[in-house]
C-alpha positions in Angstrom: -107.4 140.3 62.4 -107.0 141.2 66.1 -103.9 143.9 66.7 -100.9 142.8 68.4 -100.6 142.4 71.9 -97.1 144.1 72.8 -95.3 143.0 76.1 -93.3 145.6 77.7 -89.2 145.0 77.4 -88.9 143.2 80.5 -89.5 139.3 80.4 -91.0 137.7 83.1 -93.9 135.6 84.9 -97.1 138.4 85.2 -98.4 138.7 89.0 -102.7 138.3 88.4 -103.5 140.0 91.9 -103.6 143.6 92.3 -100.7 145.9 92.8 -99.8 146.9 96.4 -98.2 150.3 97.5 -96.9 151.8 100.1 -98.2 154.4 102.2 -98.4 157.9 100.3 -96.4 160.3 101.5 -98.0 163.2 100.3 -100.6 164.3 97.7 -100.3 167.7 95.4 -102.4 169.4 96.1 -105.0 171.8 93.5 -103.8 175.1 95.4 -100.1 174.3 94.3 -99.4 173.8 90.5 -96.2 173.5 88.9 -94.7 177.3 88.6 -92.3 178.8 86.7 -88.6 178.1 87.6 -89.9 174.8 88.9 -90.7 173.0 85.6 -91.0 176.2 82.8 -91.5 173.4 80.4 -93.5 171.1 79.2 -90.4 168.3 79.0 -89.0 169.4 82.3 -92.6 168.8 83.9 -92.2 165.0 82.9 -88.2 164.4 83.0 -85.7 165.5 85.4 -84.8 165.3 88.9 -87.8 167.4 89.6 -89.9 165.7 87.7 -92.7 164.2 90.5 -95.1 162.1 88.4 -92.9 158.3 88.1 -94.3 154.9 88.2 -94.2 153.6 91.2 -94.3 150.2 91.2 -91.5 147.6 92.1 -89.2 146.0 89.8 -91.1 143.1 90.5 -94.5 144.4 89.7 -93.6 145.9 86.7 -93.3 142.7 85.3 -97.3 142.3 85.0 -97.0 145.9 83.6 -98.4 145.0 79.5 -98.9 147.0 76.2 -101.7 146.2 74.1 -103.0 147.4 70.9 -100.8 148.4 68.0 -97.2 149.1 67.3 -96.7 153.1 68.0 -99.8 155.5 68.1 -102.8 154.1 70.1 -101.9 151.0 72.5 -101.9 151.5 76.1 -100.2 150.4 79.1 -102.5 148.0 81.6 -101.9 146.2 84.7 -101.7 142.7 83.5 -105.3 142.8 81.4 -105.3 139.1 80.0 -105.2 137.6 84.0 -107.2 140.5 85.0 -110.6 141.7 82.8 -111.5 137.6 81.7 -111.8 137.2 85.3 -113.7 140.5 85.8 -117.7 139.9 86.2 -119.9 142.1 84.1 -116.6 143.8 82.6 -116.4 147.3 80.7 -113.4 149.1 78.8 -114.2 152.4 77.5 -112.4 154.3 74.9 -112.6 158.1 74.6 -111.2 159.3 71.8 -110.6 156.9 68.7 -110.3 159.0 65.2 -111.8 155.7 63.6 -108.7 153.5 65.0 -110.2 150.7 66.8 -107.0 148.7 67.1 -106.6 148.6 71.1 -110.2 148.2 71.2 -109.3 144.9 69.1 -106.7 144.1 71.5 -108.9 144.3 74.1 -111.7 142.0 72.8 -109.0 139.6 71.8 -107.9 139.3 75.4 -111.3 139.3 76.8 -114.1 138.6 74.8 -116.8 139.0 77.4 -115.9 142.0 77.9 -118.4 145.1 76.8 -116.6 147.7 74.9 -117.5 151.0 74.4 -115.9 153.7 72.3 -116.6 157.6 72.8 -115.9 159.9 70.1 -118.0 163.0 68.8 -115.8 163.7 66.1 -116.1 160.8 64.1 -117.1 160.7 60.6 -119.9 158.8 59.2 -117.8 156.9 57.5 -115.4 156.0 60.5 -118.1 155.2 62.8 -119.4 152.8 60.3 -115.9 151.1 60.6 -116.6 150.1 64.1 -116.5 146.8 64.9 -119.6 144.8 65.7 -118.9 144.0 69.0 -118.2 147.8 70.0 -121.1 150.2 71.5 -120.1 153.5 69.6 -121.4 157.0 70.9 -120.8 159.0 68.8 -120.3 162.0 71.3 -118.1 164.0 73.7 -117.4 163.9 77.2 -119.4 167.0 78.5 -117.3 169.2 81.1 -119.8 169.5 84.2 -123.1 168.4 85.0 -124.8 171.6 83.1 -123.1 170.6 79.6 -124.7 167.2 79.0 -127.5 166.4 77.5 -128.9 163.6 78.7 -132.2 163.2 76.1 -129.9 160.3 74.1 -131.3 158.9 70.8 -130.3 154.9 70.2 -130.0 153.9 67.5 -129.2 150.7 65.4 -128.4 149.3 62.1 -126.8 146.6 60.3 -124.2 146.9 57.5 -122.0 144.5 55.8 -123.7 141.6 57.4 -121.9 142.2 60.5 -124.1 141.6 63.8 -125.9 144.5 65.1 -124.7 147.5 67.4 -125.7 150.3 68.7 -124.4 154.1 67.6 -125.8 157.0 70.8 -126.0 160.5 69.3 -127.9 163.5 71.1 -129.0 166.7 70.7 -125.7 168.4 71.8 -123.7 165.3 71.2 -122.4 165.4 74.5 -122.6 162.8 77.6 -121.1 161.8 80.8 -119.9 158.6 81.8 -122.8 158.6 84.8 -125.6 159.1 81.4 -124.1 155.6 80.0 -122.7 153.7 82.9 -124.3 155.4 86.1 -124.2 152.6 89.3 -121.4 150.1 86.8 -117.1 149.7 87.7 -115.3 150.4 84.6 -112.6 148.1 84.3 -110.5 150.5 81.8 -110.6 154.0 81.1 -108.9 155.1 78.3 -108.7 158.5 77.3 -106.8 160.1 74.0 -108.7 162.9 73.1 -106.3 165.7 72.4 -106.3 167.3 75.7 -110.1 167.0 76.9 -108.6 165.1 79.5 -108.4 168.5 81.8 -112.0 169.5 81.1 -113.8 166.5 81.8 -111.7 164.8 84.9 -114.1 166.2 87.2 -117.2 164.3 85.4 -115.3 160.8 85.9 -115.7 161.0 89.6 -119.1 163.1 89.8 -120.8 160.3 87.3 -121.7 157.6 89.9 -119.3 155.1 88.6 -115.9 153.3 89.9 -112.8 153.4 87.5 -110.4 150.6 87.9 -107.1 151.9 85.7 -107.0 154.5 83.6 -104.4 155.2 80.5 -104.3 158.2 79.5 -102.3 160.7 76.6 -101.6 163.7 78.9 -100.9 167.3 76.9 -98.4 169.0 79.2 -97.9 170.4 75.6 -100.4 170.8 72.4 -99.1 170.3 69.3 -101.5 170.7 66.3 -101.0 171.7 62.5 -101.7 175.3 61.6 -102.1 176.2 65.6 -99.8 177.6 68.3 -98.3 175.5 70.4 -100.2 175.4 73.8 -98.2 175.3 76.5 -100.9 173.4 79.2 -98.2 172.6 82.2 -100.6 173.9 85.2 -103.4 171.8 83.8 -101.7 168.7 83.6 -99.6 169.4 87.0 -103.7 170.1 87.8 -104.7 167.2 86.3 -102.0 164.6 87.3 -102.7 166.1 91.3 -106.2 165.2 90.8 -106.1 161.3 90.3 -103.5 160.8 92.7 -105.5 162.5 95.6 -108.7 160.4 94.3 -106.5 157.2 94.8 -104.9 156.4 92.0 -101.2 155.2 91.7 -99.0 155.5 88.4 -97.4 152.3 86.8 -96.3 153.4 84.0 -95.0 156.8 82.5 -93.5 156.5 78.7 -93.1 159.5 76.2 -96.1 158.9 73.4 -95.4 157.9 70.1 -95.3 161.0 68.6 -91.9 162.0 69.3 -91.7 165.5 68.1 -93.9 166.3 71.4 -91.9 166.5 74.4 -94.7 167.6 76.4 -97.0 164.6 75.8 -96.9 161.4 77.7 -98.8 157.8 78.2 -99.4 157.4 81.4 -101.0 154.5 83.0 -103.3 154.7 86.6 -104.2 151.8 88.5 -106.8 152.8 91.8 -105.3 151.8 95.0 -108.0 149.7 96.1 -110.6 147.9 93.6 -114.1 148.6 93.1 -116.5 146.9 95.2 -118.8 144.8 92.8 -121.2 144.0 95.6 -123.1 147.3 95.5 -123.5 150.5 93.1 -121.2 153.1 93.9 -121.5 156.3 95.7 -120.1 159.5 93.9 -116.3 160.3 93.9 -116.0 156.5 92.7 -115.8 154.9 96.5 
């Protein structure tokens, strides 16, 4: 059973071109992140007058603004997927981070069958990886953190179980990869990234991996939460982080606290790229 395409609260007609924005003003830069007295916590980084990271779309546009995948933990906001990836040639979601869930890869597939989706997740279980869905390519690895900590020597491998139809599982020697080893020269359509704040260490290898990243939705840690750990309290790397995609182009369209609500300091928040991949040629690095 696919999962549940959610709509967002508004009700309207969904716009299938691309959004439009208006000149940026300004970009963060690295050299200045968010300082003490400024936004000393994790909720005052995302809420509050000085809070700088807001969609910012029309109330127009964020009519074509959609959640997909399952009620609470795990969908993702996209920019109006079931107009936009069926029409996408040669499209590709990937999913980093899953913990066996595959519900919005589901919701995906549902909306756009032709679609290739992959799903990225070292931590998995044997047993959870051999939940995955036939039509997913599972790599069962991590994002590596700069060119030096990948291992590129991948092992495929294959097998069939349950009669369902044959996919793919990628493992390595360090179990860990970049997006340029698995999609080096491709556009990916949707990034989406829930992998317990791995989101700061591995930014730098979605733009240095020779590929082109259309949205992105990602579950951003101003503020880790984890049983039997401190609480980490990661406000310069997300104001980092955050400064990073909007200076590589990207434009937020949607900013909602995640569904775990004891959290304050962790958001969903959805990227669209100002201008779209080209299709006509591979892409250079920095995802131009």
């Amino acid at each position: 059973m696919w999962a549940q395409l959610i709509l967002t609260s508004t009700i309207g007609t969904p716009n299938s071109s691309w959004p439009t924005f208006p000149p940026r003003l300004a970009v963060y830069p690295d050299s200045a992140p968010c300082r003490a007295g400024t936004c000393s916590t994790p909720a005052e980084f995302f809420e509050g007058s000085r809070a700088q990271w807001k969609s910012v779309l029309t109330s127009e546009q964020r009519l074509s603004v959609f959640r997909v995948g399952p009620a609470g933990d795990g969908a993702k906001y996209l920019w109006n997927p079931a107009a936009v990836l069926p029409r996408q040639p040669a499209c590709l979601v990937v999913s980093v981070g899953s913990n066996g869930d595959y519900r919005f890869e589901d919701a995906v597939h549902a909306l756009a069958p032709a679609c290739e989706v992959h799903t990225i997740d070292g931590t998995l279980t044997a047993k959870q990886a051999e939940r995955a869905p036939g039509y997913i390519t599972l790599h069962r690895a991590n994002l590596c953190t700069s060119s030096t900590d990948c291992e590129k020597d991948l092992k495929a491998l294959s097998f069939q179980e349950g009669g369902q139809s044959e996919r793919k599982v990628e493992t390595g020697k360090s179990l860990k990869v970049s997006l340029g080893d698995l999609f080096a020269g491709r556009r990916i359509d949707v990034l989406k990234i829930d992998c317990e704040s791995c989101e700061f260490t591995t930014v730098a290898q979605w733009f240095d991996s020779q590929v082109c990243i259309e949205q992105i939705a990602v579950e951003v840690h101003a503020q880790y939460i984890c049983h039997g750990c401190p609480k980490q309290n990661n406000v310069q790397k997300a104001h980092w982080f955050l400064a990073q995609l909007l200076s590589r182009g990207y434009e937020i369209i949607k900013h909602v606290r995640g569904a775990h609500g004891d959290n304050p300091g962790m958001r969903e928040i959805s990227l669209v790229r100002r201008e779209r991949c080209s299709t006509r040629r591979r892409v250079a690095s920095g995802g131009d």
